[in-house]
Backbone of each chain as nested JSON, in Angstrom:
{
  "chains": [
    {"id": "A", "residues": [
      {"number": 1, "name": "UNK", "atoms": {"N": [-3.631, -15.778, 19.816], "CA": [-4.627, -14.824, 19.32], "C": [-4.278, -14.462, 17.871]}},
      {"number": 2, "name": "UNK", "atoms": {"N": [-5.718, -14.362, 17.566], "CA": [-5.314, -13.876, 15.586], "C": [-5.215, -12.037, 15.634]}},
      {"number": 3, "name": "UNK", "atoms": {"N": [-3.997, -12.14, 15.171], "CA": [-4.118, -10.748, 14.537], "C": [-3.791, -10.389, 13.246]}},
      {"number": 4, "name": "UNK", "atoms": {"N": [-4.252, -9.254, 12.396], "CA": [-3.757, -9.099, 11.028], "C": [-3.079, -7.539, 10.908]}},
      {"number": 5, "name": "UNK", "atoms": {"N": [-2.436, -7.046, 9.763], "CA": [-1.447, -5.952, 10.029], "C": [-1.244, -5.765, 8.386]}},
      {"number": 6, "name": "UNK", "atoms": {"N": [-1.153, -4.313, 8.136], "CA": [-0.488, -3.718, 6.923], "C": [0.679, -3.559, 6.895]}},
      {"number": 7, "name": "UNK", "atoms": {"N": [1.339, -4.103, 6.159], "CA": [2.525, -3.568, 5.612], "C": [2.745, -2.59, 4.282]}},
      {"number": 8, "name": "UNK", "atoms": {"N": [3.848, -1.518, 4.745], "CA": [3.274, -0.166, 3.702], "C": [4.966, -0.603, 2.764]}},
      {"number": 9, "name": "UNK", "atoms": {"N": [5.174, -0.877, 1.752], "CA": [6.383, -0.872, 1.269], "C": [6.327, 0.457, 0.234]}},
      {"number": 10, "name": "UNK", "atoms": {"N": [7.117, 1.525, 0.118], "CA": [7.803, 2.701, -0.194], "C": [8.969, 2.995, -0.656]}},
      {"number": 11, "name": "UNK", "atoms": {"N": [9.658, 3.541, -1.63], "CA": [11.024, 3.96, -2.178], "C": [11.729, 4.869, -2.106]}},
      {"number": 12, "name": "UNK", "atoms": {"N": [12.736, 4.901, -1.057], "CA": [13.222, 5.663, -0.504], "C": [13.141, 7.109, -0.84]}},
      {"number": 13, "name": "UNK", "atoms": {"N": [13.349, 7.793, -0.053], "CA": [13.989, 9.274, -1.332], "C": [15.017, 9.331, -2.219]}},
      {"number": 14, "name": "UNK", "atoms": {"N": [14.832, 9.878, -3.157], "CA": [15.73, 10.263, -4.159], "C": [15.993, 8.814, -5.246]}},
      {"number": 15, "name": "UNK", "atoms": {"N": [15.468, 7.444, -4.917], "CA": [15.293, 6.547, -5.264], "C": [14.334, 6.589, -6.712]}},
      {"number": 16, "name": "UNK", "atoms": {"N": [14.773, 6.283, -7.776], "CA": [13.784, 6.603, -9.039], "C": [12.768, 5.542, -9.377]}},
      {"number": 17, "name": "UNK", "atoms": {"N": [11.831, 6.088, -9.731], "CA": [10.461, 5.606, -9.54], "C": [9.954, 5.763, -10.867]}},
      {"number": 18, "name": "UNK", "atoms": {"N": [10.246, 4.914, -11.752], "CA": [9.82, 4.594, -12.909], "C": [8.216, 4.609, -13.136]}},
      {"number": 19, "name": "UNK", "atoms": {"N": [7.792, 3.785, -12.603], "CA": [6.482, 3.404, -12.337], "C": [5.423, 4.673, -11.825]}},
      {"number": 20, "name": "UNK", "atoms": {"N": [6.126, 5.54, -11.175], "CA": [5.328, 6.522, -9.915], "C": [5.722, 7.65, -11.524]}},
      {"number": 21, "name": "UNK", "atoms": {"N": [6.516, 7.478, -12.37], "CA": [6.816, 8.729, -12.885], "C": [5.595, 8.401, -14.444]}},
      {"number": 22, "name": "UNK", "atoms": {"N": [5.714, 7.166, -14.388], "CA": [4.529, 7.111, -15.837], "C": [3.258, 7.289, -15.514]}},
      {"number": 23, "name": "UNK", "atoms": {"N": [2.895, 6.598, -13.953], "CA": [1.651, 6.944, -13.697], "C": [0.805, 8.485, -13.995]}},
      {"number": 24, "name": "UNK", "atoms": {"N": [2.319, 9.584, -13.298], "CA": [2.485, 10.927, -13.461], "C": [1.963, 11.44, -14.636]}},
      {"number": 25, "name": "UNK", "atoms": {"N": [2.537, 10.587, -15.633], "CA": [2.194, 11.217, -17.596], "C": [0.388, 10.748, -17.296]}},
      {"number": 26, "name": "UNK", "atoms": {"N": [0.473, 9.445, -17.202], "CA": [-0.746, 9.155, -17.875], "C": [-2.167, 9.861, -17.264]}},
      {"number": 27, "name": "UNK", "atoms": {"N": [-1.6, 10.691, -15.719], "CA": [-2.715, 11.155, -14.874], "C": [-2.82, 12.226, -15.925]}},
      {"number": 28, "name": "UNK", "atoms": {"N": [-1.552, 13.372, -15.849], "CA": [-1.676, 14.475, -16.839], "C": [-2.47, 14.308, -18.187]}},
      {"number": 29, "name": "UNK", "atoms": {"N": [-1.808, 13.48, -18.839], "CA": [-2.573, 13.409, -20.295], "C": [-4.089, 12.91, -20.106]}},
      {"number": 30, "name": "UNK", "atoms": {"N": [-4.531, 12.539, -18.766], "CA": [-6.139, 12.139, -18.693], "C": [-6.74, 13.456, -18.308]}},
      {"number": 31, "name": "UNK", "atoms": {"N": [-5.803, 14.122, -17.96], "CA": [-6.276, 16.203, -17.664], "C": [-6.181, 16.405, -16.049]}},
      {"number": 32, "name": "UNK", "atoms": {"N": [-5.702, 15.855, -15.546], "CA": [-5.437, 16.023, -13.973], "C": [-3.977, 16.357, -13.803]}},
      {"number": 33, "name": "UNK", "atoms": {"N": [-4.127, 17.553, -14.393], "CA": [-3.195, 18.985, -14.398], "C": [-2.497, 19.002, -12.833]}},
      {"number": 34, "name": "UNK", "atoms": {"N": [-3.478, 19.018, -11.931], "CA": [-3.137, 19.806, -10.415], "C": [-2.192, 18.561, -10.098]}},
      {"number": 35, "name": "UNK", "atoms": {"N": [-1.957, 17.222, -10.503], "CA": [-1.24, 16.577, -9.688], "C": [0.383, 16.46, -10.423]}},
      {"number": 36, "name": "UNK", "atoms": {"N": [1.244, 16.69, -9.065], "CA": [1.9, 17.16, -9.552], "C": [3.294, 15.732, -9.238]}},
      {"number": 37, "name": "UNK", "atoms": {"N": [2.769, 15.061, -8.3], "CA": [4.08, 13.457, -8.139], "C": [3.211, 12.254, -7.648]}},
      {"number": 38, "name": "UNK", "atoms": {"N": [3.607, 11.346, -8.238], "CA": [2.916, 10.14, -8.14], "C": [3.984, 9.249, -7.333]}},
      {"number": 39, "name": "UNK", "atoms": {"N": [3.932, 8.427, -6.187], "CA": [5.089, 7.751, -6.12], "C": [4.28, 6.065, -5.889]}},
      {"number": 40, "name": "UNK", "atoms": {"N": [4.781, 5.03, -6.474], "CA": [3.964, 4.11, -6.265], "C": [5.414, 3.262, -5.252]}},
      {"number": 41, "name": "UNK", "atoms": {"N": [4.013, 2.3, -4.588], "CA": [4.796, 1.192, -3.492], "C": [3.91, 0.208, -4.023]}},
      {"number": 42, "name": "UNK", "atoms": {"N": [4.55, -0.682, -2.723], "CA": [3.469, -1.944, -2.478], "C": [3.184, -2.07, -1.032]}},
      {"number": 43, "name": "UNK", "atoms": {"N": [1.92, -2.974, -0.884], "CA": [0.601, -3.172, 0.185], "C": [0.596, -4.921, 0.085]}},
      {"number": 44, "name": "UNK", "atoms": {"N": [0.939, -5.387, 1.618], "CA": [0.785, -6.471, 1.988], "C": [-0.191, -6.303, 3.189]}},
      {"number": 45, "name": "UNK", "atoms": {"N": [-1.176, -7.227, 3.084], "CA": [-2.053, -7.642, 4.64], "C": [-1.42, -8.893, 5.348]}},
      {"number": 46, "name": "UNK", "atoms": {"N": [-1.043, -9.206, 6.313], "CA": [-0.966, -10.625, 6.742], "C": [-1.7, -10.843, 8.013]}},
      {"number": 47, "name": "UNK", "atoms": {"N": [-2.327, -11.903, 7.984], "CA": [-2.632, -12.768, 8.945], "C": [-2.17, -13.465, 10.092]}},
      {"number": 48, "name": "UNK", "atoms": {"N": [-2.308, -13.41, 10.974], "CA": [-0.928, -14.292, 11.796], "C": [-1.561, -14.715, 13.267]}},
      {"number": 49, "name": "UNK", "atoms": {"N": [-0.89, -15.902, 13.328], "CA": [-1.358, -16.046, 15.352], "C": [0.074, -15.655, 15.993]}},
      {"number": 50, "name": "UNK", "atoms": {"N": [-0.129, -15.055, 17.146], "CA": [0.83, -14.534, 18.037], "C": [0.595, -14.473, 19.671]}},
      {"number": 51, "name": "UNK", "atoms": {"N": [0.995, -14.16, 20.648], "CA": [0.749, -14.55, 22.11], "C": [0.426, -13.234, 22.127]}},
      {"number": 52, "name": "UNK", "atoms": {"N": [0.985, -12.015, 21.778], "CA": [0.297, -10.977, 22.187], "C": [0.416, -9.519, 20.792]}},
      {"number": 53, "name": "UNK", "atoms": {"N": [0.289, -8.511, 21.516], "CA": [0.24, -7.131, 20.095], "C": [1.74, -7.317, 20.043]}},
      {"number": 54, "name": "UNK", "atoms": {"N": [2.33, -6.992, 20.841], "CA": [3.777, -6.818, 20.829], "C": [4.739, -7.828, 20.009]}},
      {"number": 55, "name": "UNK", "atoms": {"N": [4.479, -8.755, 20.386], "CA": [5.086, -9.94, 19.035], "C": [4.551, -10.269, 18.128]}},
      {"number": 56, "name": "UNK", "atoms": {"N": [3.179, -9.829, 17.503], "CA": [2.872, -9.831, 16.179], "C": [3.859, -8.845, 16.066]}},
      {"number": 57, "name": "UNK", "atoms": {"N": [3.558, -7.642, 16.221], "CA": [4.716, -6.526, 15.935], "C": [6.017, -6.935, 15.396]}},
      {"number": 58, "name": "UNK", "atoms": {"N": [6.504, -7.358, 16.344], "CA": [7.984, -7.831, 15.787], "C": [8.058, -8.82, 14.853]}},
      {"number": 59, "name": "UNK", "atoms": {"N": [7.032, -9.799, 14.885], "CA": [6.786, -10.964, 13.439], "C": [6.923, -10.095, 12.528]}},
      {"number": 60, "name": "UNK", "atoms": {"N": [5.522, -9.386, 12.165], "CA": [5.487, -8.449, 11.25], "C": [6.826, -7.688, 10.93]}},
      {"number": 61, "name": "UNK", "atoms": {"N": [7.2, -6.959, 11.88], "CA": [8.389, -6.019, 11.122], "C": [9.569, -6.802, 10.378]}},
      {"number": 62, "name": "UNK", "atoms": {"N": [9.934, -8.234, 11.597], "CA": [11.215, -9.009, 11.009], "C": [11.011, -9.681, 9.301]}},
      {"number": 63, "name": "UNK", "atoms": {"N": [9.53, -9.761, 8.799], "CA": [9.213, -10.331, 7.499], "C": [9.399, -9.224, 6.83]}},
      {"number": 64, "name": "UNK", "atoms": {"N": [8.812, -8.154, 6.943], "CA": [8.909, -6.998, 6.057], "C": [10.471, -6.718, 5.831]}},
      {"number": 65, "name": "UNK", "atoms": {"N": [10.899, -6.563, 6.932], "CA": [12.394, -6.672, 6.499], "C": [13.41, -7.354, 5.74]}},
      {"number": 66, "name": "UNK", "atoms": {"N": [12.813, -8.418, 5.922], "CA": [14.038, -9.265, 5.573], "C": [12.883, -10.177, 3.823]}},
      {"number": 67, "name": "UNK", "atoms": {"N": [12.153, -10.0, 3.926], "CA": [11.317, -10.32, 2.594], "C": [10.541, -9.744, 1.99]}},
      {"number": 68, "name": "UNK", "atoms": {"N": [9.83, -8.416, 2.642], "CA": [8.673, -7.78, 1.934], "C": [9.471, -6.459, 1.184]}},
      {"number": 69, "name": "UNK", "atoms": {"N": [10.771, -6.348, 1.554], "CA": [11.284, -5.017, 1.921], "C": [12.249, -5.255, 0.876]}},
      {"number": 70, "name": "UNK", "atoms": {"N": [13.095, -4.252, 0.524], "CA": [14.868, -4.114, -0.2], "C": [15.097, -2.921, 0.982]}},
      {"number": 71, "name": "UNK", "atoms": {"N": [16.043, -3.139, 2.142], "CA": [16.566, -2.448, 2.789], "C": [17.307, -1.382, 1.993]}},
      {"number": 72, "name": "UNK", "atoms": {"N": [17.739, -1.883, 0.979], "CA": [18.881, -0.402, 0.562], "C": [17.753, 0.738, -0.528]}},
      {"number": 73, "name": "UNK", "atoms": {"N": [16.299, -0.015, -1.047], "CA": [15.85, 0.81, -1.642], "C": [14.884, 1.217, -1.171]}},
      {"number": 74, "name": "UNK", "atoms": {"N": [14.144, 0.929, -0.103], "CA": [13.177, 0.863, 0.441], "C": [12.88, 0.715, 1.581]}},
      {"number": 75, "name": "UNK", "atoms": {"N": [11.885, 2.156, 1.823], "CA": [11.497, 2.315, 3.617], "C": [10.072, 0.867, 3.607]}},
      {"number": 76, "name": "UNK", "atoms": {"N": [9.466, 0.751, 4.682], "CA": [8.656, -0.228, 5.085], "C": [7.919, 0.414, 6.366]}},
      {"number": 77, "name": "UNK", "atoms": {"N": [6.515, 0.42, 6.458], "CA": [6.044, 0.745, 7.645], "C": [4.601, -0.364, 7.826]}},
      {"number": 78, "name": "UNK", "atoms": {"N": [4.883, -0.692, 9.672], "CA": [3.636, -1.66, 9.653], "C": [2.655, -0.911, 10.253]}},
      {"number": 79, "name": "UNK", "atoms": {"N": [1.468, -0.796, 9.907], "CA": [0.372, -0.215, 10.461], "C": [-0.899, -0.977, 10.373]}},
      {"number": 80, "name": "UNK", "atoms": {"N": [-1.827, -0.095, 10.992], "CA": [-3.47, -0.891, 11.562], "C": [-3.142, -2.804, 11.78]}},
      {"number": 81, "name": "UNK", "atoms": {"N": [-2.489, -2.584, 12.871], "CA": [-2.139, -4.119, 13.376], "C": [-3.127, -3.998, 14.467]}},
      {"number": 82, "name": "UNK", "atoms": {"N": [-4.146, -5.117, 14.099], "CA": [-4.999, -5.499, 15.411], "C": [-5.329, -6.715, 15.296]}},
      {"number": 83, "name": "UNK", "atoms": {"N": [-5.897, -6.736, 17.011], "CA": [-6.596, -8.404, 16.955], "C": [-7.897, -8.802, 15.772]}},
      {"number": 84, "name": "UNK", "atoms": {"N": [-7.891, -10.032, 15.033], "CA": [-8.286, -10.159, 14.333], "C": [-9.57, -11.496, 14.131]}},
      {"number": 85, "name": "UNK", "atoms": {"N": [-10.801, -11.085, 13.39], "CA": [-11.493, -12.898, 14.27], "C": [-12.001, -13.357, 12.768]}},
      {"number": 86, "name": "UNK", "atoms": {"N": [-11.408, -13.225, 11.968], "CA": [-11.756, -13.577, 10.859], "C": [-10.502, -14.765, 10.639]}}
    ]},
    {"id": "B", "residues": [
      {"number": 1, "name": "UNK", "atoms": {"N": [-3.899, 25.238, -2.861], "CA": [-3.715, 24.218, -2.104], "C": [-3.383, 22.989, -1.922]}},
      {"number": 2, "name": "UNK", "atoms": {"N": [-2.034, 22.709, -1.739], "CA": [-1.446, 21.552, -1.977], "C": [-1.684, 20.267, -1.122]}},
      {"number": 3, "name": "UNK", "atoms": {"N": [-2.657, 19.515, -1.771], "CA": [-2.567, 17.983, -0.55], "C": [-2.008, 16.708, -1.213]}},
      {"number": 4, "name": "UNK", "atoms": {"N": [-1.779, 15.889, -0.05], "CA": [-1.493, 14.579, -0.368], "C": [-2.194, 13.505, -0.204]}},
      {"number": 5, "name": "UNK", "atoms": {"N": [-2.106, 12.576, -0.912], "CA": [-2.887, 11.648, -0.511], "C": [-2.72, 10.101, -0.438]}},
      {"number": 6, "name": "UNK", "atoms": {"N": [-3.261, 9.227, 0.441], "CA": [-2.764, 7.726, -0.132], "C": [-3.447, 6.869, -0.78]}},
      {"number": 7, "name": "UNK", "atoms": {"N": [-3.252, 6.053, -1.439], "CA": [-4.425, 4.957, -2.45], "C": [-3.815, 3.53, -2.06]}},
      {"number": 8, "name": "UNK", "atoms": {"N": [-4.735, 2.66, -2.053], "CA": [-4.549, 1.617, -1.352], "C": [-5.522, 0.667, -2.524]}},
      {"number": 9, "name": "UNK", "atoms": {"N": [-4.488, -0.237, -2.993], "CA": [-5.642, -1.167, -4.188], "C": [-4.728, -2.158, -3.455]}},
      {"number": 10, "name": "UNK", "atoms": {"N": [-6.344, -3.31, -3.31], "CA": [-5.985, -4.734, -3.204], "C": [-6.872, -5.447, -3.915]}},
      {"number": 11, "name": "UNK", "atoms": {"N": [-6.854, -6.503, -4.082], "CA": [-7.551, -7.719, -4.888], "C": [-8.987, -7.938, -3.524]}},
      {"number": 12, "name": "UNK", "atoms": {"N": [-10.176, -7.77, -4.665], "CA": [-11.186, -8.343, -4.532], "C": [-11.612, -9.867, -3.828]}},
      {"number": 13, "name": "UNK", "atoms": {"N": [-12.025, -9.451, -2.627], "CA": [-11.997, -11.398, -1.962], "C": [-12.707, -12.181, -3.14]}},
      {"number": 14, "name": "UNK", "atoms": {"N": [-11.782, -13.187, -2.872], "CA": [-12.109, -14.118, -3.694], "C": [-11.147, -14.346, -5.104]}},
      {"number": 15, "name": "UNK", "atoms": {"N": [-10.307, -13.217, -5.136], "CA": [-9.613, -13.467, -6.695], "C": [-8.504, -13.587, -6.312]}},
      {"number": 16, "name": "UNK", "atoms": {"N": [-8.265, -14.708, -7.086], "CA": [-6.783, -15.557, -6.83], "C": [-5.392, -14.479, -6.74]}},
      {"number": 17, "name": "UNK", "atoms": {"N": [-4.588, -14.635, -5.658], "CA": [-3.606, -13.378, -5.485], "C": [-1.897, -14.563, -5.381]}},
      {"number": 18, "name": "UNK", "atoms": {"N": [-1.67, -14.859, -6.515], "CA": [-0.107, -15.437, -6.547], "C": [0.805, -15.547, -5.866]}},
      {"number": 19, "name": "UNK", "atoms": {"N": [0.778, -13.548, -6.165], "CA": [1.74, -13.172, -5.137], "C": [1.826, -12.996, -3.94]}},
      {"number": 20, "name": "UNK", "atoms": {"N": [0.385, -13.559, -3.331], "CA": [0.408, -13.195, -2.115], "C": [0.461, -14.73, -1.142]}},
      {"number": 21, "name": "UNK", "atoms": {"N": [0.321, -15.135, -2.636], "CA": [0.501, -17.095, -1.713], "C": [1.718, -17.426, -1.913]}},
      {"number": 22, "name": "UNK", "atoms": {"N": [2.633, -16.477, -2.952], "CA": [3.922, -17.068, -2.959], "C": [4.902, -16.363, -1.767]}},
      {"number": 23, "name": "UNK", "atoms": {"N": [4.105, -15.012, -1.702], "CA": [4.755, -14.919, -0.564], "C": [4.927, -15.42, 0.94]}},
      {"number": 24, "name": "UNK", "atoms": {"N": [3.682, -15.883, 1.029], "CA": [3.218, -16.757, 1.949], "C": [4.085, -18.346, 2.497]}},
      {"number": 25, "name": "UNK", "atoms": {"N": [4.392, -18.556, 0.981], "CA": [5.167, -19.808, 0.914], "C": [6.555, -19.149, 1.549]}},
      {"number": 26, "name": "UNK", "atoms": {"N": [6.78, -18.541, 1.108], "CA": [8.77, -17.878, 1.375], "C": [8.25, -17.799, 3.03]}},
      {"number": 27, "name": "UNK", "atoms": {"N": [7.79, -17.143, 3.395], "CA": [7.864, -16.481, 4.9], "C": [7.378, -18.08, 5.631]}},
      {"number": 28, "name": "UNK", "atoms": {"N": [6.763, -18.967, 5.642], "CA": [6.35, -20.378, 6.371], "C": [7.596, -20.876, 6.198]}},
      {"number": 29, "name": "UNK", "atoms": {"N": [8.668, -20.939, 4.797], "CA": [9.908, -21.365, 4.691], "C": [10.744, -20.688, 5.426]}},
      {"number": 30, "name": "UNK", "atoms": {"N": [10.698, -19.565, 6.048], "CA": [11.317, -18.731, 6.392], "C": [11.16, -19.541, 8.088]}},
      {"number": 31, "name": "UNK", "atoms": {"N": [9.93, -20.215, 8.378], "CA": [10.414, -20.405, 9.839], "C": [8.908, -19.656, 10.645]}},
      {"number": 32, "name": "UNK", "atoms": {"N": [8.607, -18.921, 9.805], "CA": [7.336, -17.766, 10.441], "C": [5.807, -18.47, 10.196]}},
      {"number": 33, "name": "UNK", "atoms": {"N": [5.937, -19.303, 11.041], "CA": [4.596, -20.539, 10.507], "C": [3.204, -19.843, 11.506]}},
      {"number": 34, "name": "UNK", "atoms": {"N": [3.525, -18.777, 11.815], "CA": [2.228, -18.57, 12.671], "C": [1.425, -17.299, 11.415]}},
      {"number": 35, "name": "UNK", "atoms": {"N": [2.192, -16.952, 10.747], "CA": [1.451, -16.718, 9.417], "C": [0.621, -17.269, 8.449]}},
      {"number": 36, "name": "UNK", "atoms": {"N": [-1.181, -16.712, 8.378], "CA": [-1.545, -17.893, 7.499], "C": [-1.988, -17.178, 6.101]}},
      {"number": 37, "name": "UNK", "atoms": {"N": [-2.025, -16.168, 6.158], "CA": [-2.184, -15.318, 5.232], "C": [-1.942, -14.312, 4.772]}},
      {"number": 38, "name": "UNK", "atoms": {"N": [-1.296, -14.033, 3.362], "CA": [-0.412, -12.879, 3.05], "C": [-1.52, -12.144, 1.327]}},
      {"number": 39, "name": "UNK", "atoms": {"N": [-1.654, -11.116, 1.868], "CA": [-2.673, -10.501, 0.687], "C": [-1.811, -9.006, -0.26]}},
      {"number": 40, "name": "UNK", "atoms": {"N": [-1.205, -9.336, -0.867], "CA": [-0.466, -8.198, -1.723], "C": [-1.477, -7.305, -2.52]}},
      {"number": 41, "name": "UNK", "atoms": {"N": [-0.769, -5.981, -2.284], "CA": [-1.095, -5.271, -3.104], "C": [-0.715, -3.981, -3.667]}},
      {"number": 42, "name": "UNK", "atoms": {"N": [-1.299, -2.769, -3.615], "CA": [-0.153, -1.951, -4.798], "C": [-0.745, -0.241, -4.0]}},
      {"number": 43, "name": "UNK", "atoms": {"N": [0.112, 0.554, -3.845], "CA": [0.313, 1.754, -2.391], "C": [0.172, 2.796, -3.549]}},
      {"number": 44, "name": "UNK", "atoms": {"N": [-0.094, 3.871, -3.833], "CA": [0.445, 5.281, -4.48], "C": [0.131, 6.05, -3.744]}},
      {"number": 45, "name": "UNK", "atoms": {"N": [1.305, 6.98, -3.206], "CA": [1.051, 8.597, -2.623], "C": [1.081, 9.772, -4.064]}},
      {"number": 46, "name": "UNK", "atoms": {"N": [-0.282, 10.434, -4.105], "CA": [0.002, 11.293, -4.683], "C": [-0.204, 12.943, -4.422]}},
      {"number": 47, "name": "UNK", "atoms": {"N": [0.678, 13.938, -4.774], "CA": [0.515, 15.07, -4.201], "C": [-0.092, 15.853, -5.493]}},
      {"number": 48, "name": "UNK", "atoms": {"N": [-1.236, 16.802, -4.907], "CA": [-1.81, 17.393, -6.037], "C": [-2.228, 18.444, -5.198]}},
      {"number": 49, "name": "UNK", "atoms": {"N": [-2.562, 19.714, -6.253], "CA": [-3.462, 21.086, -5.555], "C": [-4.438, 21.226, -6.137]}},
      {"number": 50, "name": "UNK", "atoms": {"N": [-5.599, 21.522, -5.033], "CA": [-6.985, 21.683, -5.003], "C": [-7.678, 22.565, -4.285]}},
      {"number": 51, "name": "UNK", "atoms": {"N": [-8.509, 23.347, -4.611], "CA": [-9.096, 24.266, -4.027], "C": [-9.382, 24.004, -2.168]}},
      {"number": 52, "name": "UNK", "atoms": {"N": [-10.27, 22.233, -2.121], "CA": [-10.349, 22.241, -0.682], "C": [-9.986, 20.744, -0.705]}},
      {"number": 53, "name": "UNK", "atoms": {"N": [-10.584, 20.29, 0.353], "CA": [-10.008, 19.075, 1.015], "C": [-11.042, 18.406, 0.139]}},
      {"number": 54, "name": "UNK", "atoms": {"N": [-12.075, 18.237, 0.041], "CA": [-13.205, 17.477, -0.317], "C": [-12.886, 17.283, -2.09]}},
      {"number": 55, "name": "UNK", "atoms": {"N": [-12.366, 18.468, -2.681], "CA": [-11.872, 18.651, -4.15], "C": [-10.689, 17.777, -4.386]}},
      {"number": 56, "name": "UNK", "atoms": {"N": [-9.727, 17.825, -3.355], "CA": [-8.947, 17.03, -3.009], "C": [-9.084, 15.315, -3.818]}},
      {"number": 57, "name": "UNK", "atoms": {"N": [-10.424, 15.039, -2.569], "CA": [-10.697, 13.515, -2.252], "C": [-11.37, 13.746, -3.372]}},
      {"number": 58, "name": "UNK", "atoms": {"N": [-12.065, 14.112, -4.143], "CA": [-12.592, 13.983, -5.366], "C": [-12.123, 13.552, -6.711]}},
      {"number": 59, "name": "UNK", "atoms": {"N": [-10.941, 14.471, -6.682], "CA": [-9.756, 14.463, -7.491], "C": [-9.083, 12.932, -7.567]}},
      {"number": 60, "name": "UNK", "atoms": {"N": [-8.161, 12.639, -6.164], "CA": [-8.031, 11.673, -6.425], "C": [-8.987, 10.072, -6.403]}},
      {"number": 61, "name": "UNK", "atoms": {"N": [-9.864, 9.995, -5.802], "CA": [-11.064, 8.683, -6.132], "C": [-11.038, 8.665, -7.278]}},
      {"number": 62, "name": "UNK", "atoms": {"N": [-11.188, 9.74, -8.292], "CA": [-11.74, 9.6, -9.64], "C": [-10.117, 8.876, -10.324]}},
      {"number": 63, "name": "UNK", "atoms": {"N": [-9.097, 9.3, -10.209], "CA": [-8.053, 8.658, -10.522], "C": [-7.403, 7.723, -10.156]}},
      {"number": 64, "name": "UNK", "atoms": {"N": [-8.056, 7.165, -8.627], "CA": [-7.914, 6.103, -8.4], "C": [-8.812, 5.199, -9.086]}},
      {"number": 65, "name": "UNK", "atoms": {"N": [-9.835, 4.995, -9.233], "CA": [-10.975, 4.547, -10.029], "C": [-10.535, 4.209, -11.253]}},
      {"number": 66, "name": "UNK", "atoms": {"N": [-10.075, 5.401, -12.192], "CA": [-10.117, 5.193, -13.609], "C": [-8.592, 4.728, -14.06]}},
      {"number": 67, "name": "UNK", "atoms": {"N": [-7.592, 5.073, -13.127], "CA": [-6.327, 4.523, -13.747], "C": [-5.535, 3.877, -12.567]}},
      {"number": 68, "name": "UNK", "atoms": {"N": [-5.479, 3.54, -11.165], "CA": [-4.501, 2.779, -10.299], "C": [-4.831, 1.215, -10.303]}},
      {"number": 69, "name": "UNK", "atoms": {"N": [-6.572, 1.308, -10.527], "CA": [-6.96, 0.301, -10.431], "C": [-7.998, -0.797, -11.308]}},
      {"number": 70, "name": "UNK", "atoms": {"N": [-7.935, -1.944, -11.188], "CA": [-9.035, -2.353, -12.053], "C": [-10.454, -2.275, -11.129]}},
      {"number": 71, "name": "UNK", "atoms": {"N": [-11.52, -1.938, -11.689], "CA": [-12.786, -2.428, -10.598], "C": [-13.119, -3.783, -10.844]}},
      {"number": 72, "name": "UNK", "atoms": {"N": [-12.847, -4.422, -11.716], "CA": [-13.241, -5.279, -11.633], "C": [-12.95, -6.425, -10.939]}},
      {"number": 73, "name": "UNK", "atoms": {"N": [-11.506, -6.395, -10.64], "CA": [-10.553, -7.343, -9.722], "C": [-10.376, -6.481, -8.424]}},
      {"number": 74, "name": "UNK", "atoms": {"N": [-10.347, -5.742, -8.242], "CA": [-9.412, -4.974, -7.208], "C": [-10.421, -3.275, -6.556]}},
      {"number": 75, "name": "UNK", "atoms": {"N": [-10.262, -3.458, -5.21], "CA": [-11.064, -2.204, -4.446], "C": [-9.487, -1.388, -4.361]}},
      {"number": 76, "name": "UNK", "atoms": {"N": [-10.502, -0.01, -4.312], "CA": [-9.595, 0.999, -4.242], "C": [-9.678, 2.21, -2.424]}},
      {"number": 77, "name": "UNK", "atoms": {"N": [-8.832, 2.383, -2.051], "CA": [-9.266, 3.085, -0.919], "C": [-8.449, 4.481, -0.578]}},
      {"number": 78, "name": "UNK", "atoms": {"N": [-8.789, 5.38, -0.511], "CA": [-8.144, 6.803, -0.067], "C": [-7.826, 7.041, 1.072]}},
      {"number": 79, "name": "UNK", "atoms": {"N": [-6.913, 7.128, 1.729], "CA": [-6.766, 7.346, 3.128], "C": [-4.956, 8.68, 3.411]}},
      {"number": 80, "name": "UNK", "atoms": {"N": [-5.424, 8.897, 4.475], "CA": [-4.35, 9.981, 4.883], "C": [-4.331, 10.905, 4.216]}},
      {"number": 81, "name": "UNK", "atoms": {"N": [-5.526, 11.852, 3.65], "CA": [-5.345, 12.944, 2.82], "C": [-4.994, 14.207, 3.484]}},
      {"number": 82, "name": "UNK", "atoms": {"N": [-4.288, 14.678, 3.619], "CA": [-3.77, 15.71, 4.395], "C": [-3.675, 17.278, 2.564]}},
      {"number": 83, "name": "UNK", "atoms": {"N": [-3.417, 18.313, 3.802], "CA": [-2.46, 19.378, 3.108], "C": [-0.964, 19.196, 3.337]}},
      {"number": 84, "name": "UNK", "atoms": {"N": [-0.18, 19.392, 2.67], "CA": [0.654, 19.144, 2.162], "C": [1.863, 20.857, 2.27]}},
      {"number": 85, "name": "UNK", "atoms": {"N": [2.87, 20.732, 2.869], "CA": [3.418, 21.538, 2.378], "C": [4.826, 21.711, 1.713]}},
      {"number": 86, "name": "UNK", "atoms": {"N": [4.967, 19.693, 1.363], "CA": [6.224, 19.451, -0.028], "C": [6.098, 19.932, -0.996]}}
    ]}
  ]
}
């Protein structure tokens, strides 16, 4: 069965965020005062055939881990994993 | 009123995504051949205060729109907007 799944990649806490901190300036200096932290990640979709939900699951998590991911800098979460007919 | 929110930019079907075929390549090398498609893309949580929830989602669309993303390559999507009490 086809299923497809998000992967959420994120930087840990306390982890510095270069990227999440310029976004920060450039929101301010466009006048969006009220926001006050930007933190940027990255967004993978994948595609995949699997026998059931449960081992896409674990496909999914073991890639994110070990390739989508930096374990020491970065959390990872898989979400909206469903069967898929595209 | 402090909320948070998530932004979700991916590439427009149809526009060539590198990184998402090179990742594609690593993970089939990897052994994970029931993967046929890997679609990258780019996450920001941002926390801001706004009068309501709807000011909120207003707030950020418009900054997702004008600075996370291109429209021309890439859709933008808001999701998990909550209040916030970081």
């Amino acid at each position: 069965m086809k299923y497809e799944a998000v992967v959420e990649v994120l930087l840990k806490d306390g982890v510095s965020d270069p990227e999440g901190v310029a976004i920060l300036d450039a929101v301010v200096s466009l006048g969006y005062g009220s926001v006050s932290k930007v933190a940027s990640g990255k967004l993978f979709r994948l595609l995949l055939q699997a026998e059931d939900e449960n081992s896409a699951a674990d496909v999914v998590s073991e890639i994110a881990e070990r390739l989508l991911s930096n374990p020491v800098l970065e959390d990872f979460r898989v979400r909206d994993l469903v069967s898929s007919n595209s």
